[in-house]
GUKOLKE-64861 format. One record per atom (N, C-alpha, C, CB): residue in three letters; atom name; x, y, z. Coordinates in steps of 0.02 Angstrom, whole numbers. Glycine has a CB too. Layout:
// GUKOLKE-64861
[pt Ala CA [X Y Z]]
...
// end
This chain:
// GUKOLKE-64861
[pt Unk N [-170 317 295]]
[pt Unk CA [-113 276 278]]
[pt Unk C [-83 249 342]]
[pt Unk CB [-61 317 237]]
[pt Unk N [-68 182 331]]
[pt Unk CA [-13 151 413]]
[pt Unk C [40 111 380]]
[pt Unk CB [-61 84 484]]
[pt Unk N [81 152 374]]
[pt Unk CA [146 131 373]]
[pt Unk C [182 56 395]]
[pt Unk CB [170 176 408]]
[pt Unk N [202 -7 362]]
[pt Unk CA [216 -64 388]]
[pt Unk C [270 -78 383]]
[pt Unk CB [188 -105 373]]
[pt Unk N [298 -124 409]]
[pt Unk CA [378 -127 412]]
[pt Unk C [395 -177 377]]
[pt Unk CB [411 -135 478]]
[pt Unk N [336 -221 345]]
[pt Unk CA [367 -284 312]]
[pt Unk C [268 -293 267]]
[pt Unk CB [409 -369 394]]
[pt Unk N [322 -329 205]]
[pt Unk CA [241 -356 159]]
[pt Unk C [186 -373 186]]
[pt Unk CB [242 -417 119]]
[pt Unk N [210 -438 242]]
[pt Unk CA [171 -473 272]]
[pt Unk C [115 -439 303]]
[pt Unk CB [205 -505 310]]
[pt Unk N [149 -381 343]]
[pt Unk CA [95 -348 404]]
[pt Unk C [64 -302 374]]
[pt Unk CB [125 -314 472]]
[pt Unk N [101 -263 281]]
[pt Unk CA [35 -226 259]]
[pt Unk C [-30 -264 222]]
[pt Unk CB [59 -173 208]]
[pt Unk N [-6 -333 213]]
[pt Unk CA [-41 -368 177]]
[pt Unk C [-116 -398 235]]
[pt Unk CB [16 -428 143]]
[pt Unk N [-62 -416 297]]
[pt Unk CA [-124 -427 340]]
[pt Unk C [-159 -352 370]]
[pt Unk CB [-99 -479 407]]
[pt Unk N [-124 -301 385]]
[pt Unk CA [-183 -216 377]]
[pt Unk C [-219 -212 350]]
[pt Unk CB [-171 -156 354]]
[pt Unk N [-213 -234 277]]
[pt Unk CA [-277 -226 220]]
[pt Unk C [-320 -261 230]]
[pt Unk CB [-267 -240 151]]
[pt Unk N [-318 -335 247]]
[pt Unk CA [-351 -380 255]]
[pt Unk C [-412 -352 302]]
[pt Unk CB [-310 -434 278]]
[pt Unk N [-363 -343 372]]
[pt Unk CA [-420 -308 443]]
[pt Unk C [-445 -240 415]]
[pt Unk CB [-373 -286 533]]
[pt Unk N [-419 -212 379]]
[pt Unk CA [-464 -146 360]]
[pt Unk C [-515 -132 292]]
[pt Unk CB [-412 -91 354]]
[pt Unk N [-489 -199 256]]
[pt Unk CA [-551 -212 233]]
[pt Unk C [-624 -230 223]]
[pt Unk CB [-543 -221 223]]
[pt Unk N [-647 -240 251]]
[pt Unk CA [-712 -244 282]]
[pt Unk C [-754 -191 304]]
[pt Unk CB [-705 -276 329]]
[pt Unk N [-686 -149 325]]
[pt Unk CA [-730 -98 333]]
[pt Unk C [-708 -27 329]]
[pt Unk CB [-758 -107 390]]
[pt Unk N [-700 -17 270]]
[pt Unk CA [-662 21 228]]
[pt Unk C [-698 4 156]]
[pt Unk CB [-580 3 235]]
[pt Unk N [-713 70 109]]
[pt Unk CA [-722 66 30]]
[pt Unk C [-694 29 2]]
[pt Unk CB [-710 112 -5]]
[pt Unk N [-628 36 10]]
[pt Unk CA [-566 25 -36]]
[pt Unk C [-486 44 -3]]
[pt Unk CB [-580 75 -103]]
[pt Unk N [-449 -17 7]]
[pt Unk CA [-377 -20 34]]
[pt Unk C [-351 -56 10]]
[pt Unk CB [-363 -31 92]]
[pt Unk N [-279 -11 -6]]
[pt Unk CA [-242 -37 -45]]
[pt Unk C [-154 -56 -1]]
[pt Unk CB [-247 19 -110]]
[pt Unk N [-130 -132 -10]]
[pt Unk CA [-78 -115 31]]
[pt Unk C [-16 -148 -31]]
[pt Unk CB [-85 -155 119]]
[pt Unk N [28 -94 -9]]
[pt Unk CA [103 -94 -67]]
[pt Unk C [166 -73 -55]]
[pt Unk CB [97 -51 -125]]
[pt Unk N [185 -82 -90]]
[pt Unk CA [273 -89 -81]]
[pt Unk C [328 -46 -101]]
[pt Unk CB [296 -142 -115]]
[pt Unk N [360 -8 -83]]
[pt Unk CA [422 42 -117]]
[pt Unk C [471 47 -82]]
[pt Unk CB [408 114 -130]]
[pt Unk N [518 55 -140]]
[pt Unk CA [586 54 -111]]
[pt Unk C [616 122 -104]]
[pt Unk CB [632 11 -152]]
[pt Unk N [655 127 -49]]
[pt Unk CA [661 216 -41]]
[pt Unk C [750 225 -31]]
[pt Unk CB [606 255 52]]
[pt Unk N [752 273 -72]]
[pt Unk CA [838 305 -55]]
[pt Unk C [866 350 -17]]
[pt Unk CB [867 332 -101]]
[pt Unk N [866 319 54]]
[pt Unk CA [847 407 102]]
[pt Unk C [916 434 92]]
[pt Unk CB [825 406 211]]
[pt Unk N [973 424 75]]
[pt Unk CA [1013 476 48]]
[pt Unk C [1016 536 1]]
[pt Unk CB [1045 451 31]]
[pt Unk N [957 497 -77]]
[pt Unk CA [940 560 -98]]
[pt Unk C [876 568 -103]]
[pt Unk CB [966 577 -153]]
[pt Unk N [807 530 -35]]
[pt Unk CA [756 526 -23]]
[pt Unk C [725 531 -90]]
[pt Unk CB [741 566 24]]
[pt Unk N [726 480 -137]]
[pt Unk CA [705 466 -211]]
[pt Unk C [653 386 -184]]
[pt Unk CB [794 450 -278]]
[pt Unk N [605 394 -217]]
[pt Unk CA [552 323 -203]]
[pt Unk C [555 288 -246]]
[pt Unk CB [478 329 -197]]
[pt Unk N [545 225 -266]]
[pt Unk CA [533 195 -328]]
[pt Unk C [462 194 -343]]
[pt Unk CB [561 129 -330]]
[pt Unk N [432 169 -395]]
[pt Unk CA [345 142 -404]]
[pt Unk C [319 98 -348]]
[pt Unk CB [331 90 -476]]
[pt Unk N [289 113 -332]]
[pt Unk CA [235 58 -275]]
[pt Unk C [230 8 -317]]
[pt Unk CB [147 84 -248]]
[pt Unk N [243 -69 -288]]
[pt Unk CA [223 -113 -299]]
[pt Unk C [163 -138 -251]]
[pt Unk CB [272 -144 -307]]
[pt Unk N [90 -147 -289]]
[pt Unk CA [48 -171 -261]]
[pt Unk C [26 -253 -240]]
[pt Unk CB [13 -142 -291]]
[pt Unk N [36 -231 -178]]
[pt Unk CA [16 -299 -163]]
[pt Unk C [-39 -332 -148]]
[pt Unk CB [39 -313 -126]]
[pt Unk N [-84 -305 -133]]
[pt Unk CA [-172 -324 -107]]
[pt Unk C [-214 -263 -130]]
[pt Unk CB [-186 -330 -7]]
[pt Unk N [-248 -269 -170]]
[pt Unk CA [-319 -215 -196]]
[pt Unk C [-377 -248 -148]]
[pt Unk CB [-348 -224 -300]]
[pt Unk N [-413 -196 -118]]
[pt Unk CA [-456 -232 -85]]
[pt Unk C [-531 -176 -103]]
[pt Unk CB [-426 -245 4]]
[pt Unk N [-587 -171 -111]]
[pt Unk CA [-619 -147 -129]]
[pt Unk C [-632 -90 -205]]
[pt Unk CB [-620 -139 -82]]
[pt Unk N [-667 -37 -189]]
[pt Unk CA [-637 26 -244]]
[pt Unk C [-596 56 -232]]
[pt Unk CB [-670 76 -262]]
[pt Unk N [-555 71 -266]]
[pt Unk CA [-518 119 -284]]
[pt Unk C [-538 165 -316]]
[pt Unk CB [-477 104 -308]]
[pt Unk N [-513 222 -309]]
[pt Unk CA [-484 286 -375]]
[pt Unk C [-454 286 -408]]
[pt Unk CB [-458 334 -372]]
[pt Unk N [-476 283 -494]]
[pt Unk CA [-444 258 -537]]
[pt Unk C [-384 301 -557]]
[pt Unk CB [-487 243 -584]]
[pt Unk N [-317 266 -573]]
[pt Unk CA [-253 296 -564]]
[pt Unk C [-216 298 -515]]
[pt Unk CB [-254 345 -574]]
[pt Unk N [-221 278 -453]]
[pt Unk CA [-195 293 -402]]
[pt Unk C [-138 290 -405]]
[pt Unk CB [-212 269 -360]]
[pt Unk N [-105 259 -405]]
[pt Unk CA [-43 276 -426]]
[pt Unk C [19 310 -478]]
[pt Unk CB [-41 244 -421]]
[pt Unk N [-32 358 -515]]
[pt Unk CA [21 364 -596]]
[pt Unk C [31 442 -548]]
[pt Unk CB [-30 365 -714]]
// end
């Protein structure tokens, strides 16, 4: 996992690590570090296989 600070730069990570990588996925969540609660990942780029479910 590499952590990005904005859509843009996980969207372009996936891009460069796709190729050569199975399967990368880059996405989005919103976080409440007061009561450190996450929301659902919003996905933004599927890039190869996945594991089905990954996210539930």
């Amino acid at each position: 996992m590499r952590p990005c600070k904005t859509e843009e730069s996980a969207i372009a990570t996936a891009e460069r690590l796709g190729p050569i990588r199975a399967g990368v996925v880059a996405f989005s969540r919103e976080v409440d570090i007061e009561t450190d609660a996450y929301d659902t990942p919003i996905v933004l780029l599927e890039i190869g296989r996945l594991p089905p479910g990954l996210f539930e």
